[in-house]
Phi, psi and omega in degrees: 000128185291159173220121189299128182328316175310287176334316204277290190279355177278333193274308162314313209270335172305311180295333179248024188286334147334292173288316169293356213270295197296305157354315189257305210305300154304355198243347148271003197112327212212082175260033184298314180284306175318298170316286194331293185309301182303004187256324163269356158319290178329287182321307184293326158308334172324286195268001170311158158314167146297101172303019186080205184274120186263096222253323205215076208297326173301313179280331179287015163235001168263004176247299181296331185292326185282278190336319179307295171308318151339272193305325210272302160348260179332307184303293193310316176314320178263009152266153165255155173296185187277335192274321131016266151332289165312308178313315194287309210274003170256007172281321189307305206269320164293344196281308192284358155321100161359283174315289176303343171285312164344266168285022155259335183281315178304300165332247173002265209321308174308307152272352176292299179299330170292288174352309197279345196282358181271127186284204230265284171354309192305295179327276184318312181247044153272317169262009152296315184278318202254283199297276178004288161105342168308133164282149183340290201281000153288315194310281190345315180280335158337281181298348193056029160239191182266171191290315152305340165284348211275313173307326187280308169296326167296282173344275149354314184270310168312315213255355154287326156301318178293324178309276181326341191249308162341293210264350163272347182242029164261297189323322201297308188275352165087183191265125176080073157228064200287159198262117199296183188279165146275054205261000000 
């Protein structure tokens, strides 16, 4: 009577399941993990097709029990932890803070104002540059200057903005308030 690869490799893992149990147990670590692993291993010979001809049934099934792991490694690796989880859901939950939308709209406002205070040349390829997301040397050719005039207006226009949201959150804070580094 022929006896089918499956059949074959179902029976090596009842019959040897000891020496491999210990066998994945040293080489994961565990044998907790191991028993895991040689239980899916059991399953998958379920389902596996008929694999063939088989020469070496003990080792092809200590290369699918390592393979099991593998992949359960890779899987686990790609969950986040529990603190993972928290950070996210307390980044989530600061996004919806009040305050701070409060003060990302002022901010805005602020900068909005300064924006206008540039003159109009400035204004246009700051925000070509910056909203836009356009390169140097496309503007430079808009305008018909050079890239360096262009670099030069960019520069000009950032550091009147930063002048400005400076000198709007000093008034905010008042005098002997210093205002923190940007370090």
């Amino acid at each position: 009577m022929r006896v089918s690869g499956q059949a074959l490799l179902l029976q090596t893992l009842l019959d040897d399941y000891g020496p491999l149990r210990s066998k994945l147990a040293r080489r994961l670590g565990s044998p907790d993990a191991a028993d895991d692993v040689l239980q899916e291993a059991y399953l998958r010979l379920g389902r596996i097709e008929e694999p063939g001809a088989i020469q070496h049934p003990r080792s092809y099934l200590f290369r699918i029990a390592l393979n099991i792991a593998a992949d359960r490694r890779r899987s686990e690796a790609r969950r986040l932890d529990r603190s993972e989880v928290e950070l996210l859901l307390k980044l989530e939950h600061d996004e919806l803070d009040p305050e701070r939308v409060a003060a990302g709209r002022s901010s805005m406002r602020q900068l909005v104002q300064a924006l206008e205070q540039l003159p109009d040349r400035r204004r246009t390829i700051f925000l070509a540059a910056r909203t836009e997301g356009r390169a140097i040397s496309d503007i430079a050719a808009q305008f018909g200057i050079s890239t360096r005039m262009v670099e030069r207006e960019l520069k000009q226009a950032l550091d009147h903005c930063r002048e400005h949201l400076e000198i709007n959150l000093s008034h905010k804070f008042g005098p002997g308030h210093p205002v923190a580094s940007k370090d």
